[in-house]
C-alpha positions in Angstrom: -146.1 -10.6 150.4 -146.0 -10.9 154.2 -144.5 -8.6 156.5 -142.7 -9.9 159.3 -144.7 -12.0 161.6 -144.3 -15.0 164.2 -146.3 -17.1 161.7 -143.7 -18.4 159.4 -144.8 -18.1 155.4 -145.1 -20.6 152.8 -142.3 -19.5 150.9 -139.3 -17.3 151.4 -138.0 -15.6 148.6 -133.9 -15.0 148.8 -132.7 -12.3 145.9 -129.1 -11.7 146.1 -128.4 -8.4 145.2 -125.4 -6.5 143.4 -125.5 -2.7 142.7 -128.8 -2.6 140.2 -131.2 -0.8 142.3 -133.7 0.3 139.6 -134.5 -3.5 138.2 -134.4 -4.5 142.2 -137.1 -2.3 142.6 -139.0 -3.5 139.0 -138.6 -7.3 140.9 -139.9 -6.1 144.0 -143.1 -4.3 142.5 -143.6 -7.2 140.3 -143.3 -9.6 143.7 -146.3 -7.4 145.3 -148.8 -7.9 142.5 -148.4 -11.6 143.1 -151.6 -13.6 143.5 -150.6 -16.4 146.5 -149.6 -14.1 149.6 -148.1 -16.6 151.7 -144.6 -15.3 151.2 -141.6 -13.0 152.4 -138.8 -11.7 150.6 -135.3 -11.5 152.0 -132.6 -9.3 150.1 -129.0 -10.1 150.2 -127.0 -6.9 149.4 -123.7 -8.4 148.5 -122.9 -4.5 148.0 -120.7 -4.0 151.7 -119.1 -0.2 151.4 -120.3 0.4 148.1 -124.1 -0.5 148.8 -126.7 1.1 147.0 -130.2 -0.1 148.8 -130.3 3.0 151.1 -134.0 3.2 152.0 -135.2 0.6 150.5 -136.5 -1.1 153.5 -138.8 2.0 153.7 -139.8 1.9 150.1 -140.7 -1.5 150.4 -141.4 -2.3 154.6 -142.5 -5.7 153.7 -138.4 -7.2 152.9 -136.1 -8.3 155.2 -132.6 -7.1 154.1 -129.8 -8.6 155.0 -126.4 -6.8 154.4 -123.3 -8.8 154.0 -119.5 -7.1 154.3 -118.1 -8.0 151.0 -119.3 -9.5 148.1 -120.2 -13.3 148.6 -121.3 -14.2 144.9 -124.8 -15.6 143.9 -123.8 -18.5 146.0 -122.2 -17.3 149.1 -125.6 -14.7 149.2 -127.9 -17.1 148.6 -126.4 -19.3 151.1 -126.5 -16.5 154.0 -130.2 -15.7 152.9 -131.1 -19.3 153.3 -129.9 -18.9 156.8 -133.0 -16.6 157.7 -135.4 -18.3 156.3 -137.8 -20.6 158.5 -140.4 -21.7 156.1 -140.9 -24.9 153.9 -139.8 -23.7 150.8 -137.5 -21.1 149.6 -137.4 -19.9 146.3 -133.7 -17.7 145.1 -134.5 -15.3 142.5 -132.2 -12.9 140.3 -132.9 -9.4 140.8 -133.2 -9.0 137.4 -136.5 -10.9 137.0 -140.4 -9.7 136.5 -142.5 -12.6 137.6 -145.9 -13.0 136.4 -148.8 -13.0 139.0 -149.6 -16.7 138.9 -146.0 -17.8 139.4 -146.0 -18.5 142.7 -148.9 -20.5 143.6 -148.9 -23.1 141.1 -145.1 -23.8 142.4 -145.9 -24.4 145.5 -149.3 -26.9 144.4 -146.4 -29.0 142.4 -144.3 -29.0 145.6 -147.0 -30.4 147.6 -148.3 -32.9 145.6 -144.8 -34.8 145.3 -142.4 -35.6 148.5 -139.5 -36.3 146.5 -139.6 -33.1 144.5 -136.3 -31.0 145.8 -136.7 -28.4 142.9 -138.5 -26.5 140.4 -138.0 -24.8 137.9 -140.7 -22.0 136.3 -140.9 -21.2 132.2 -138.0 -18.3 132.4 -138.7 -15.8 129.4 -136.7 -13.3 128.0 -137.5 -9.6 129.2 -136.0 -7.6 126.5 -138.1 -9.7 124.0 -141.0 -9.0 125.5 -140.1 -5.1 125.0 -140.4 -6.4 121.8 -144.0 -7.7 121.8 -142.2 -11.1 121.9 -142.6 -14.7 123.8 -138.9 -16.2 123.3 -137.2 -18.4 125.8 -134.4 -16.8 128.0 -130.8 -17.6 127.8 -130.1 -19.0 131.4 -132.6 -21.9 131.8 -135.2 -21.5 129.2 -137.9 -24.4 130.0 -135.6 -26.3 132.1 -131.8 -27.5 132.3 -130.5 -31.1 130.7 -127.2 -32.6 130.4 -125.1 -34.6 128.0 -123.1 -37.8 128.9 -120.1 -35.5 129.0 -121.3 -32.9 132.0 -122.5 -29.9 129.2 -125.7 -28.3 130.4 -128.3 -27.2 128.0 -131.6 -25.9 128.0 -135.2 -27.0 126.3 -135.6 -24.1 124.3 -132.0 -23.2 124.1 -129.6 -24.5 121.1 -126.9 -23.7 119.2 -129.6 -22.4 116.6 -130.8 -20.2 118.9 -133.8 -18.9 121.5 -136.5 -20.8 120.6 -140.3 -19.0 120.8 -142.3 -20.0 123.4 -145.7 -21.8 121.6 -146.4 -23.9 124.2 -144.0 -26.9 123.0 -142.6 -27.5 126.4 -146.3 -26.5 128.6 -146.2 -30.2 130.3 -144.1 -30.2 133.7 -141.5 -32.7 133.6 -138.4 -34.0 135.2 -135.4 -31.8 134.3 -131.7 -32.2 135.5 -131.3 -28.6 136.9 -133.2 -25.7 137.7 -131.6 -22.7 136.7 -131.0 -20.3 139.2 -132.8 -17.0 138.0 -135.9 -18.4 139.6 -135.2 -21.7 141.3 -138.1 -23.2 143.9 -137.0 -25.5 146.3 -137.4 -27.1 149.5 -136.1 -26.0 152.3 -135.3 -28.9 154.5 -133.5 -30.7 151.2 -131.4 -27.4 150.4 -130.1 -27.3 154.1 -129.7 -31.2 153.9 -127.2 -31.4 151.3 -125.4 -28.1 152.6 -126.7 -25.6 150.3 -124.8 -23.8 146.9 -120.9 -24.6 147.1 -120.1 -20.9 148.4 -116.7 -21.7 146.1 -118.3 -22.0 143.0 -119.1 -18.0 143.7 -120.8 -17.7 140.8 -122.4 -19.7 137.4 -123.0 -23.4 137.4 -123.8 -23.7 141.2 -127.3 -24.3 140.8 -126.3 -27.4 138.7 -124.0 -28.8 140.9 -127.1 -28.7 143.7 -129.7 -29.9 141.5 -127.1 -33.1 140.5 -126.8 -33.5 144.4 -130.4 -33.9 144.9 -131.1 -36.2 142.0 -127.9 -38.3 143.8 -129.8 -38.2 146.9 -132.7 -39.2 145.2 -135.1 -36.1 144.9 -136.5 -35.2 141.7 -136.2 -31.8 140.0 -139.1 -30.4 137.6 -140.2 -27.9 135.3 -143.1 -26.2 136.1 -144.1 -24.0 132.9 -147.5 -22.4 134.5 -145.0 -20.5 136.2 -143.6 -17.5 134.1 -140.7 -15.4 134.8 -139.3 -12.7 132.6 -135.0 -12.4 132.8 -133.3 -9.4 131.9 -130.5 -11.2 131.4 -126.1 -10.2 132.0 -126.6 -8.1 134.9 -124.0 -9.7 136.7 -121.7 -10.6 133.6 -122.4 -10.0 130.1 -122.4 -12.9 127.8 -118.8 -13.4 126.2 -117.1 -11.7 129.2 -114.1 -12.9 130.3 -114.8 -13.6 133.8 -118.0 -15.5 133.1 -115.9 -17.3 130.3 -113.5 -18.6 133.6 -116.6 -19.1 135.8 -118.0 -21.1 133.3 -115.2 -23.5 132.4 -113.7 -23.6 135.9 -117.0 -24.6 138.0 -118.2 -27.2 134.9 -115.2 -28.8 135.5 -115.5 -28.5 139.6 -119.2 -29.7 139.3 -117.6 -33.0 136.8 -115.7 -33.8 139.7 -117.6 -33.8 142.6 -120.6 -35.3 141.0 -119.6 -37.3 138.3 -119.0 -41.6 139.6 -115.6 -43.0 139.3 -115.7 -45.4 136.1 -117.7 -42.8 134.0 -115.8 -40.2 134.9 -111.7 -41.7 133.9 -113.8 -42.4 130.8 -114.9 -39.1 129.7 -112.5 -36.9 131.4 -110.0 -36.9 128.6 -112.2 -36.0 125.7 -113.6 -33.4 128.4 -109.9 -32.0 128.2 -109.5 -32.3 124.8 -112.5 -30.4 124.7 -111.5 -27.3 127.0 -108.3 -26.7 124.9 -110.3 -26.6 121.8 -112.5 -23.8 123.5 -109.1 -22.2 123.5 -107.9 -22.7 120.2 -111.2 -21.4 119.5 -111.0 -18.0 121.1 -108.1 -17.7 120.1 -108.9 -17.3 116.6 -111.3 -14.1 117.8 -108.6 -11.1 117.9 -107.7 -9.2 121.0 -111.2 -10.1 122.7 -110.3 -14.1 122.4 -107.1 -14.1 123.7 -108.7 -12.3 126.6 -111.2 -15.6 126.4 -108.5 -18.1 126.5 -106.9 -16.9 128.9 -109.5 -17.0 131.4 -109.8 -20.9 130.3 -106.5 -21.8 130.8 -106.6 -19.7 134.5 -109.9 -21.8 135.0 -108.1 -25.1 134.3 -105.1 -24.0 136.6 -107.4 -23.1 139.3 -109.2 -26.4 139.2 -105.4 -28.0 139.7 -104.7 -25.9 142.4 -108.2 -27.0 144.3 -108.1 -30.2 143.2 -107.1 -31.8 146.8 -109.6 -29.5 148.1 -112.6 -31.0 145.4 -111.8 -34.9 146.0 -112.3 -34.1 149.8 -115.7 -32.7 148.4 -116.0 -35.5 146.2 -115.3 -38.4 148.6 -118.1 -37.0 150.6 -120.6 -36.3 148.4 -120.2 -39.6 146.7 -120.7 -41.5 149.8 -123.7 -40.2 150.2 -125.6 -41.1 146.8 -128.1 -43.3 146.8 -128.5 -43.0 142.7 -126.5 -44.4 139.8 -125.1 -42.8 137.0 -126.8 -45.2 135.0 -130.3 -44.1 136.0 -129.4 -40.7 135.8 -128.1 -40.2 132.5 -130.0 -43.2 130.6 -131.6 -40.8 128.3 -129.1 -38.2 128.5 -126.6 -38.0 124.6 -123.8 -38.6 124.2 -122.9 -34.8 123.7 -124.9 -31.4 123.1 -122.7 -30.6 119.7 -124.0 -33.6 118.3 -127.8 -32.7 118.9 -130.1 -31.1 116.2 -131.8 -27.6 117.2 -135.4 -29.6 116.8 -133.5 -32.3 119.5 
């Protein structure tokens, strides 16, 4: 990776950072055995007092670190990184990832042989399998983000049966809803454009709600599988938490809103409801640790009524702006992820 230079770099590589020093430093050793050097790497420590990246700017000389006051979320940090970075292509990355040497180069060869691309999306892997001597798709991504006719994200190589293995079922790049944002490649110029993450979201789901703004605006986003990146996986929030429970439900509903078009969205909206209080009826049936569950989702759905002046602004102006119908968008999309198969 570069140090800092008048020449800007191909890529800038923005890692928003949270009080996990020992995997930033795996990610940033990882980053330096990289094959394509045309890159810099700017670290967001949303840490403010309670920072914990003391020296590492002379560990590692090459970074730019940028330290905020108070925590802005993956979307907030990501937003200020974006701010100091000057080259074509930018590319936000957990701190919890090991990428593989290749993964940079054969991202940015995708980017420049299509225009209209606004993001990638590499083959994101699960690090603790591969403790395990193990090639199984990660949680938060997989081989690239899809969407039901309802506004549920899921993931090729992701069900409700399960992680699949990665044998090479899903090696061909293709066009993808979303990128997920443990590694997610985009152009620069496109990001700025549409005004970046929604710094409200704070965190979960905001990488959706950009990806369906570029594919409004009439970019493409792609998987790009030659591209391997391993995920640790719930540094920020462990899976079942409460808080990422009300993250979750409260920014899928946000990113419904502001994305959705008028005539598909009155149609859907009620089973969408019907839907969220069945989450709740469901956690509620899980003890102590449910109740905690469903209460986050009925604070998510008060939230989103307390915003909701706020999100039609949002709305109005983001729907003005599409150039893309909902009917090309979700022509092959079903009608819901609970009614897929696991081989779907």
């Amino acid at each position: 990776m570069q140090a800092s230079s008048k020449a800007a770099p191909a890529v800038t590589v923005v890692i928003p950072h949270l009080r996990n020093r020992p995997m930033l430093n795996l990610c940033l050793d990882a980053l330096r055995k990289t094959i394509f050097r045309d890159f810099s790497v700017i670290i967001v420590d949303n840490g403010g007092d309670a920072s914990d990246l003391a020296g590492l700017e002379s560990d590692y000389p090459e970074i730019f670190v940028l330290h905020l006051p108070e925590n802005a979320g993956y979307a907030g940090g990501c937003n200020e990184g974006l701010k100091y970075a000057n080259s074509p292509y930018v590319i936000f990355l957990n701190d919890d990832t090991i990428v593989d040497p290749e993964w940079l180069g054969c991202l940015v060869e995708a980017a420049e042989r299509d225009p209209k691309v606004g993001a990638l999306q590499p083959k994101i892997l699960s690090l603790p399998e591969r403790r395990c001597g193990r090639r199984v798709f990660d949680y938060a991504g997989a081989a690239g983000g899809l969407i039901d006719w309802l506004g549920f994200p899921y993931c090729l190589g992701r069900s409700f049966g399960g992680r699949e293995v990665d044998a090479g079922q899903y090696d061909e790049p293709r066009d993808i809803f979303w990128a997920s944002g443990v590694a997610l490649f985009a152009r620069r110029e496109v990001v700025e454009k549409l005004g970046g993450f929604e710094a409200g979201f704070f965190m979960h789901m905001e990488e959706i709600d950009l990806c369906w703004r570029m594919l409004l605006a009439g970019y493409r986003v792609r998987s790009v599988p030659q591209s391997v990146v391993w995920h640790e996986g719930g540094a920020s929030l462990a899976e079942g938490s409460p808080m990422k429970v009300y993250y979750n439900h409260r920014n899928a509903l946000f990113t419904l809103l502001r994305n959705r078009s008028a005539a598909p969205l009155v149609a859907l909206l009620p089973l969408r409801l019907v839907l969220e209080a069945a989450a709740m009826l469901y956690y509620l049936a899980g003890g102590k640790a449910g109740m905690a569950r469903a209460t986050q989702v009925a604070r998510a759905f008060i939230d989103v009524l307390r915003r909701l002046p706020e999100t039609l602004r949002q709305r109005r102006k983001i729907q003005r702006a599409r150039i893309v119908g909902d009917q090309d968008l979700f022509r092959n999309a079903p009608l819901s992820i609970f009614l897929l198969r696991p081989s779907d």
